[in-house]
Backbone bond lengths (Angstrom), bond angles and torsions (degrees), N, CA, C in turn:
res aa  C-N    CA-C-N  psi(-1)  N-CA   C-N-CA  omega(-1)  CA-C   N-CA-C  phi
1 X - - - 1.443 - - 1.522 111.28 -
2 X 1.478 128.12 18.51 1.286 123.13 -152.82 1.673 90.58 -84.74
3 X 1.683 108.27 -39.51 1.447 122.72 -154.44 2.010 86.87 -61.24
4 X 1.286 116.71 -49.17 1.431 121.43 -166.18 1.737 92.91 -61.99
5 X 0.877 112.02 -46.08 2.334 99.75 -177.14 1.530 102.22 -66.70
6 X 1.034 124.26 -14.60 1.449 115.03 -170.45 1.585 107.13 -96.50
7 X 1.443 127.09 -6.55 1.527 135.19 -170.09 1.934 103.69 -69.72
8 X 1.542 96.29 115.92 1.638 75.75 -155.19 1.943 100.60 -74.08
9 X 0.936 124.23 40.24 1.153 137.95 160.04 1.601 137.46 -72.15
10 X 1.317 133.12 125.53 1.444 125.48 -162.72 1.235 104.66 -139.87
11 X 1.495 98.59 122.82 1.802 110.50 -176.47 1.585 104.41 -104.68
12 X 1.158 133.44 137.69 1.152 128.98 -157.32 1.826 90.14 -146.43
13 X 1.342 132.56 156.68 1.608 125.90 -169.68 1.399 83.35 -135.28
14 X 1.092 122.97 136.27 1.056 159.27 -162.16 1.353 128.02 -124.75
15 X 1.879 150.62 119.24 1.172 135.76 173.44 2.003 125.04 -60.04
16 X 1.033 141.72 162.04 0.948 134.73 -158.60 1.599 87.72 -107.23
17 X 1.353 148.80 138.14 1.088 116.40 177.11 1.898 110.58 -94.01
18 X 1.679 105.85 158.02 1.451 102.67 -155.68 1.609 99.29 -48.99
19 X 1.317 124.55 -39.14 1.735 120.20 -167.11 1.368 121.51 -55.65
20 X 1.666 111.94 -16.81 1.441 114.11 -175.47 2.060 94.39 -95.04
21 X 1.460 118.57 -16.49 1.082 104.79 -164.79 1.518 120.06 -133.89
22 X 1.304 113.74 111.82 1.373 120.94 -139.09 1.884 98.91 -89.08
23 X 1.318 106.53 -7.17 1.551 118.01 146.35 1.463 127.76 -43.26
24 X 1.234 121.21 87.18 1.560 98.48 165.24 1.731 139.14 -16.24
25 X 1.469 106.27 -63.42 1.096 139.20 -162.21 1.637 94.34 -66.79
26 X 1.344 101.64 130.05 1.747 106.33 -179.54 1.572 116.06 -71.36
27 X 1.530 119.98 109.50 1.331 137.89 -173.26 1.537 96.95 -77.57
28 X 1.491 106.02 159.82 1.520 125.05 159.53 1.454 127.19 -127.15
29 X 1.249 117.38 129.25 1.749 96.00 179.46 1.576 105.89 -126.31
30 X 0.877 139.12 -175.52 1.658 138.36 172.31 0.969 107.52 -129.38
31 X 1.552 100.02 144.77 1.225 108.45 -177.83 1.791 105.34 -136.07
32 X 1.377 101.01 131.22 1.604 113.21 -175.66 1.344 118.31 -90.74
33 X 1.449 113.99 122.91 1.575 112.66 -179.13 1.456 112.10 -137.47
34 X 0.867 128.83 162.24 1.574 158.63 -156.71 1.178 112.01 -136.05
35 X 1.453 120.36 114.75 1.779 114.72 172.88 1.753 99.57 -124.64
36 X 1.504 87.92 128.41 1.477 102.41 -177.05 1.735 106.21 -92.83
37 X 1.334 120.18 132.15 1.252 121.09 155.19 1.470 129.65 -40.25
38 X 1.242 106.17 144.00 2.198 95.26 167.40 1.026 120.20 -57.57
39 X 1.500 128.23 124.89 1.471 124.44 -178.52 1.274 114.24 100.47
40 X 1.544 118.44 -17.29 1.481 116.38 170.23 1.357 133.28 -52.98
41 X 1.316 148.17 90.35 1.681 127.20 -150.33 1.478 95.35 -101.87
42 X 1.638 142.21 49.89 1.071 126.69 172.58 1.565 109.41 -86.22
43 X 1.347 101.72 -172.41 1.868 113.50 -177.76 1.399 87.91 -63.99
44 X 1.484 113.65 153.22 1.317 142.39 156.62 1.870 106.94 -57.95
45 X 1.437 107.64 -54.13 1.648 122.45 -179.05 1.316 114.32 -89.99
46 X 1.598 101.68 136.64 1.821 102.62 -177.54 1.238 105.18 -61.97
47 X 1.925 120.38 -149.60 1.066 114.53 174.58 1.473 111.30 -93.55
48 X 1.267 104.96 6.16 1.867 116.68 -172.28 1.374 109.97 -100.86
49 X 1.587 113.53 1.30 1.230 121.67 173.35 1.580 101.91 90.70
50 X 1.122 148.58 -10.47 1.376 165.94 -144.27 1.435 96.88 -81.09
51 X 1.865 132.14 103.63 1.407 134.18 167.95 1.542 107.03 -49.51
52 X 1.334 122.45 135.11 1.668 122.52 178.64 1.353 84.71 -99.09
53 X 1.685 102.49 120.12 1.774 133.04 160.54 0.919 98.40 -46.80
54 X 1.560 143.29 141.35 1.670 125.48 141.24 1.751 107.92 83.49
55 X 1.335 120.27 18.20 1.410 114.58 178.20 1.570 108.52 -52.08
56 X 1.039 154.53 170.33 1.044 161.23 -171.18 1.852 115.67 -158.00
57 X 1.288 121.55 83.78 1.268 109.88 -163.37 2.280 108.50 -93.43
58 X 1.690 77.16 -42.97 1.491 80.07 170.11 1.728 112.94 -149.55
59 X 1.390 144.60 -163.83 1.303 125.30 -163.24 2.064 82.34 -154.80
60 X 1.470 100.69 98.47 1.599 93.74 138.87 0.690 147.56 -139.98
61 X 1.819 116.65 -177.87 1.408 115.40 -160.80 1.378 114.14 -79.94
62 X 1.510 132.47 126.06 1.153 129.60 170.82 1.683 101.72 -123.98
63 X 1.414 109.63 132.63 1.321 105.78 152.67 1.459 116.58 -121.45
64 X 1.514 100.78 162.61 1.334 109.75 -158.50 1.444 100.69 -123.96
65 X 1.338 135.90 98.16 1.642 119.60 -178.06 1.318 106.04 -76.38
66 X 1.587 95.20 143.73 1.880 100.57 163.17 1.220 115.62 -127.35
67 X 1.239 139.62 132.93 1.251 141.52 -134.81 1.979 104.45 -90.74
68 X 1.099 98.91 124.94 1.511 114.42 -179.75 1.599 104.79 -45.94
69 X 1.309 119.61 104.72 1.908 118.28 159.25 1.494 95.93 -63.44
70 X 1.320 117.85 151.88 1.109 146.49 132.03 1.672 129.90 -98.31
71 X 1.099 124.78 145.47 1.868 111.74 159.46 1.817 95.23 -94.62
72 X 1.891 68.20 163.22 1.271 73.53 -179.51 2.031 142.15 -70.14
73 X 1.329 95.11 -0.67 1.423 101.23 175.52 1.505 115.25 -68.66
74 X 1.202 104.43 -35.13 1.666 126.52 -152.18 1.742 75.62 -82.76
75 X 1.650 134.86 -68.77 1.140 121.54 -163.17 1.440 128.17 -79.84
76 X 1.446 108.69 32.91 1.186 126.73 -178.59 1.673 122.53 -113.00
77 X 2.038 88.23 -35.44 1.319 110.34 156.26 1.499 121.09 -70.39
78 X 1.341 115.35 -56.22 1.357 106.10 155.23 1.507 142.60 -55.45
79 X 1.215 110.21 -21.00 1.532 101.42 157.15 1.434 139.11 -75.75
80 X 1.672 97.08 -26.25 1.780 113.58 163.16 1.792 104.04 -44.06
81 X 1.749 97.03 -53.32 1.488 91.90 -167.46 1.765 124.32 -73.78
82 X 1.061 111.06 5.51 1.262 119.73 162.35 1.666 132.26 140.30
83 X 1.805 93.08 -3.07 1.662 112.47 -176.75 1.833 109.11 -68.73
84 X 1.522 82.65 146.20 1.904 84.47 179.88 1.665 92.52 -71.51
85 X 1.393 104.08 -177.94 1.400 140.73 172.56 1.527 117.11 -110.13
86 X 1.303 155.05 137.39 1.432 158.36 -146.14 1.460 93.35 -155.24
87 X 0.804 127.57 132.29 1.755 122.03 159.72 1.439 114.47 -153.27
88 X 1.080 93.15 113.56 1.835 113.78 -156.61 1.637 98.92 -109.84
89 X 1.475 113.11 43.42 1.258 118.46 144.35 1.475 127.13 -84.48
90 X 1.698 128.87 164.58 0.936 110.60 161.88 1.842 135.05 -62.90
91 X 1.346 135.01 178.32 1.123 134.51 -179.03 1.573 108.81 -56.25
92 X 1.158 93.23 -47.82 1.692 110.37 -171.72 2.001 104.50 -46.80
93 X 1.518 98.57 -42.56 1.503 117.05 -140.81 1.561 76.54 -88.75
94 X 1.360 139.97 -47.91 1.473 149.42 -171.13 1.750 93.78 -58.19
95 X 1.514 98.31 -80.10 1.305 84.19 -170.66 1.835 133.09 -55.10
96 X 1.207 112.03 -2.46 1.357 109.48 176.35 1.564 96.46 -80.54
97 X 0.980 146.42 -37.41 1.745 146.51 168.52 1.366 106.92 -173.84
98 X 1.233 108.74 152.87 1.590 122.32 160.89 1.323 108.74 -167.90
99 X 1.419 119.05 -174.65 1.251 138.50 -162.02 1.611 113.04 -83.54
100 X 1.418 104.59 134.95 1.783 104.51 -172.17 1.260 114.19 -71.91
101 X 1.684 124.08 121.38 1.050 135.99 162.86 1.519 78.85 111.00
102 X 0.885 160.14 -72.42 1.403 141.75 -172.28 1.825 116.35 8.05
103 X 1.544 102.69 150.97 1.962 90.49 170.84 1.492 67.59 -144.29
104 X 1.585 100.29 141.08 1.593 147.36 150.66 1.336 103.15 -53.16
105 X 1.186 125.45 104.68 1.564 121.39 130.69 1.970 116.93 -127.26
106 X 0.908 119.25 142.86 1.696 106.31 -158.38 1.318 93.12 -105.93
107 X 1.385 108.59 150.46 1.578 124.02 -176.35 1.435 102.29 -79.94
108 X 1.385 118.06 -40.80 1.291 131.99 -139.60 1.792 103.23 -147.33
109 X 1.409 113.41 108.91 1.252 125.48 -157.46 1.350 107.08 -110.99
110 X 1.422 136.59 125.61 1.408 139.63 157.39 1.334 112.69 -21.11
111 X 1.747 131.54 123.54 1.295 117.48 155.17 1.504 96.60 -149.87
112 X 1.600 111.08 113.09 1.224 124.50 -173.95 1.238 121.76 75.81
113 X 1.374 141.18 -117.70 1.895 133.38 156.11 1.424 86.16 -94.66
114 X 1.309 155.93 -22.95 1.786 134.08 -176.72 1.444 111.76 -79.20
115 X 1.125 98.50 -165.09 1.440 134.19 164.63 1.247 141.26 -103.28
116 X 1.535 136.73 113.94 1.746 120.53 177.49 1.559 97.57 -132.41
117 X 1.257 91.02 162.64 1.506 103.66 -177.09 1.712 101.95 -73.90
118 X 1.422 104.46 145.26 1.507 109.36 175.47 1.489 114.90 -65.47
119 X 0.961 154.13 140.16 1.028 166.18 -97.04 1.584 90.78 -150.87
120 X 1.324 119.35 -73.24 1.232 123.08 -179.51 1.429 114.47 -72.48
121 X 1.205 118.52 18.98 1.723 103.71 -166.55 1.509 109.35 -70.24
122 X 1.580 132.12 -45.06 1.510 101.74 162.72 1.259 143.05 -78.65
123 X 1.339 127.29 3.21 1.090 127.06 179.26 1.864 94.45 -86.97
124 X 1.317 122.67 -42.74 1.430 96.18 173.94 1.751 131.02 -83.04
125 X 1.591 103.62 1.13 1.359 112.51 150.54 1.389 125.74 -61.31
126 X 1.372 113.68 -31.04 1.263 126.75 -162.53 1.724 80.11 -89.16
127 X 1.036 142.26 -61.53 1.512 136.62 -153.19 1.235 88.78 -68.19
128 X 1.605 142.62 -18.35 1.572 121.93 166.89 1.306 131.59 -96.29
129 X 1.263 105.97 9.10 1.776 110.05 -149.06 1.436 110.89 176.75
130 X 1.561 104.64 120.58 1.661 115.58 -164.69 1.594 99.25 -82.50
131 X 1.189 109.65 154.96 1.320 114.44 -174.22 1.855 114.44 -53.88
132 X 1.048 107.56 -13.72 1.382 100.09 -167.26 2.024 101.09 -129.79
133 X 0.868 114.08 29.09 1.783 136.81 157.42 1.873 98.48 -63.58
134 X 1.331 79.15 140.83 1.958 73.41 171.93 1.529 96.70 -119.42
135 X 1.568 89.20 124.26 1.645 117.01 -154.65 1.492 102.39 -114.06
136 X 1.650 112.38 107.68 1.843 110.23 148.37 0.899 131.01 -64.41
137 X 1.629 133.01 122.13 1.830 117.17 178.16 1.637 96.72 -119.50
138 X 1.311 103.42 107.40 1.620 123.17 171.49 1.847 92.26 -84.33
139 X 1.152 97.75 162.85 1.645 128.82 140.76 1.553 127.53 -160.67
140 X 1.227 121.30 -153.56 1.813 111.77 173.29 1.233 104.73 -59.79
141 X 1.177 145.56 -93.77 1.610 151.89 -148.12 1.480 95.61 -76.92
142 X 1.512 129.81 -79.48 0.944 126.32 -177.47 1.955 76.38 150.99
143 X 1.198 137.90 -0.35 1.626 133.52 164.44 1.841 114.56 -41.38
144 X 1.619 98.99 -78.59 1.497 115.46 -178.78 2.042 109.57 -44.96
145 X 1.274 106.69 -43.20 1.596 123.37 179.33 1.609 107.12 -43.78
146 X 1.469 85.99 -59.76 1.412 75.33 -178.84 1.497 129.33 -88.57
147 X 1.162 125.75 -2.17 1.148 139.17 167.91 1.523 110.12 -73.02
148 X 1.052 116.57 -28.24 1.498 134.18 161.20 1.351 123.29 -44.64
149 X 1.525 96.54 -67.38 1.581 133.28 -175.69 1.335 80.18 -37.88
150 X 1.776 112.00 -97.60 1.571 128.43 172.78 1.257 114.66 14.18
151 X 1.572 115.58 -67.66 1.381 121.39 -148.66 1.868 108.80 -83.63
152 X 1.174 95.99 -25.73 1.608 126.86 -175.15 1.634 98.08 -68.12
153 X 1.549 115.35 -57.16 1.243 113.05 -167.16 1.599 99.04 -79.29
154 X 0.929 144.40 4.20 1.148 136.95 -158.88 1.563 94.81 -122.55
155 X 1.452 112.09 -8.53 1.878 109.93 179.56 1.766 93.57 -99.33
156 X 1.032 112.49 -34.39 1.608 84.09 167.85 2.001 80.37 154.79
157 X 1.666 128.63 -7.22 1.183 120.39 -167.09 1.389 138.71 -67.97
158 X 1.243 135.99 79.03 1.335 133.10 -162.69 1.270 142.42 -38.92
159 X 1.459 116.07 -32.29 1.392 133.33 -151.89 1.264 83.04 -139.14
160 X 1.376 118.26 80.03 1.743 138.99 164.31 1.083 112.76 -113.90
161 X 1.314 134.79 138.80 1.415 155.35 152.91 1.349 133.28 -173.57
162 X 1.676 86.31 122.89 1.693 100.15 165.40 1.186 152.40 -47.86
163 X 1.449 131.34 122.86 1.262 115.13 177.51 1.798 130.53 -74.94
164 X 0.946 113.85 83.87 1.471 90.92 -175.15 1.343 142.56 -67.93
165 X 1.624 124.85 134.10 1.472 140.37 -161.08 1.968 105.78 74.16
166 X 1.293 105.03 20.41 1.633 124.82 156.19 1.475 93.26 32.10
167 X 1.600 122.84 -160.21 1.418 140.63 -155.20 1.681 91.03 -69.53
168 X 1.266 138.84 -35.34 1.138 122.65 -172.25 1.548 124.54 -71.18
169 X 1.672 112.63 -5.08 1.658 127.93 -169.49 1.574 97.87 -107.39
170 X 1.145 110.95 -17.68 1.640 127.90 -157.91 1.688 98.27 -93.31
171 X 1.194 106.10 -65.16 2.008 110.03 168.82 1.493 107.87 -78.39
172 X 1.652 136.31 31.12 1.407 127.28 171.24 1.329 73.33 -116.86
173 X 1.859 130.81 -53.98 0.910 120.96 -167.23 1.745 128.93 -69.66
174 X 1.474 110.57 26.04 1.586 124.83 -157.27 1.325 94.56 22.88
175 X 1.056 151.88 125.44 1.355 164.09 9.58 1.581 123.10 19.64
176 X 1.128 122.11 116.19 1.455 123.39 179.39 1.805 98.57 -43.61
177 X 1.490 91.78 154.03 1.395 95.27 175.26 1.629 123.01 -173.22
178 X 1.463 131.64 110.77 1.287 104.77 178.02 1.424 137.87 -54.24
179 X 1.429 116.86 129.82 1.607 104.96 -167.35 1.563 90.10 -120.58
């Protein structure tokens, strides 16, 4: 049996979960996998044609940023201490009130009765704010903000964070505010 321990093959039994199995009674099925070393360049498929679960050829590093929420107390305190303001409402939505020292640029621009994303929104982020500024992006709900956040961290911006529940959590929460 030595040749059978050496099969670099691994059968492992597994529960069926109840949603795939309209059986009460707890099923088992197996499932066959193959783990390849780093650097291994063999076939993906045995010789039985059999997909290896879990192949493993090499391991990298990806990171993925996700943009820091804040509430709004915390980004109120932090803006005292020296953080800009972002407010990626529309003009309309700015000028009815917003937050002091804040700068307007809108994520999301009127076209027709909808909505489209501004086109220019980082290049006129970039004309306010160096990539590495530690930047609040409020709006009404806190939706557009973070969609913002997203787009920001993904241009190269470091010092991102969201406000969460945006200008509408911010004036429930009296927070100074231009109205």
């Amino acid at each position: 049996m030595a040749a059978a321990a050496a099969t670099p093959f691994v059968t492992n039994v597994i529960p069926l979960p109840l949603s795939l199995n309209p059986n009460p009674k707890p099923s088992l099925f197996r499932v066959r996998c193959r783990f390849i070393a780093p650097g291994d360049a063999r076939r993906s498929t045995n010789s039985r044609g059999w997909k290896r679960a879990g192949t493993v050829t090499h391991l990298e590093s990806t990171v993925v940023r996700v943009p820091t929420s804040v509430p709004v107390r915390v980004a109120h305190e932090l803006l005292q201490a020296g953080h800009h303001y972002l407010d990626v409402r529309t003009p309309e939505e700015y000028n009815a009130g917003h937050v002091y020292g804040a700068v307007n640029v809108p994520y999301l621009i009127k076209v027709g009765s909808g909505m489209a994303k501004n086109s220019n929104f980082r290049e006129q982020v970039f004309a306010q704010f160096d990539k590495d500024d530690e930047i609040l992006i409020g709006c009404q709900s806190g939706k557009r903000s973070l969609m913002a956040a997203n787009d920001l961290l993904s241009a190269g911006y470091t010092g991102i964070m969201d406000i969460a529940g945006g200008f509408d959590a911010w004036i429930q929460s009296q927070l100074p505010a231009e109205l």
